[in-house]
Structure formats: C-alpha cells, structure tokens
C-alpha positions, -999 to +999 in steps of 0.1 A: -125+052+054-117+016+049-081+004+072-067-025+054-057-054+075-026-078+075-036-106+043-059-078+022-046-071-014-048-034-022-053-005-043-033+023-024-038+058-043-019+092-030-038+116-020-023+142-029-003+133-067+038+137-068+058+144-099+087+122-084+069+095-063+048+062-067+010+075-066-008+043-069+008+009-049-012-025-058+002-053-033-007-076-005-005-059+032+021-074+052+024-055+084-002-028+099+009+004+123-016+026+139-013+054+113+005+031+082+004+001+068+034-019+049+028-035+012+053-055-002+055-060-039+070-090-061+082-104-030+115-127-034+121-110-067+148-090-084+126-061-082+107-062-051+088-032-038+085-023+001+062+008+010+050+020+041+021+043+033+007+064+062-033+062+061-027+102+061-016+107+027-030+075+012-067+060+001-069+023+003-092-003-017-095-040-008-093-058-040-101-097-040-082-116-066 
C-alpha cells in the first residue's frame, strides 16, 4: 500500500464508490496525518478544492507530471 508523502501528486480513488461524494481526487499532497493525508486542488483559485482523505477509505497513486 503506497502512503503519499508531503510534494507527491496523486491519484486518490474511494474505495468504496458514493452516489453524493468526490470518488477520484487528482492534486498535489500538502499535509500528511498518520491515518490521512490533505490534497489541495486549484490552489489560489475561485474554485479551489481541500480534502482530507483517510488512507482507510482511500487508494493513492503517485503520478509524476
């Protein structure tokens, strides 16, 4: 199971797929936790994104860019 780290970009997919929720979050990591991890999206934009997604219910990929 790959932990991302503070700097990695990401491919974060639910686990387990909601009808009302994000289930996929593609962003840089910003802050790590010992069970979550916070991405933040279009950062300094009108419609930036902040997640904290628990390693629980999500799968993380490193992408490079």
């Amino acid at each position: 199971m790959y932990i991302p780290n503070v700097g990695d970009s990401v491919i974060a997919r639910r686990k387990v797929k909601s009808e009302i929720y994000h289930n996929t979050v593609i962003g840089p990591v910003v802050d790590v936790w010992d069970n979550a991890c916070r991405i933040v999206t279009n950062a300094g934009e009108e419609y930036e994104g902040d997640f904290k997604l628990h390693f629980s219910d999500w799968t993380f990929e490193r992408i490079s860019l």
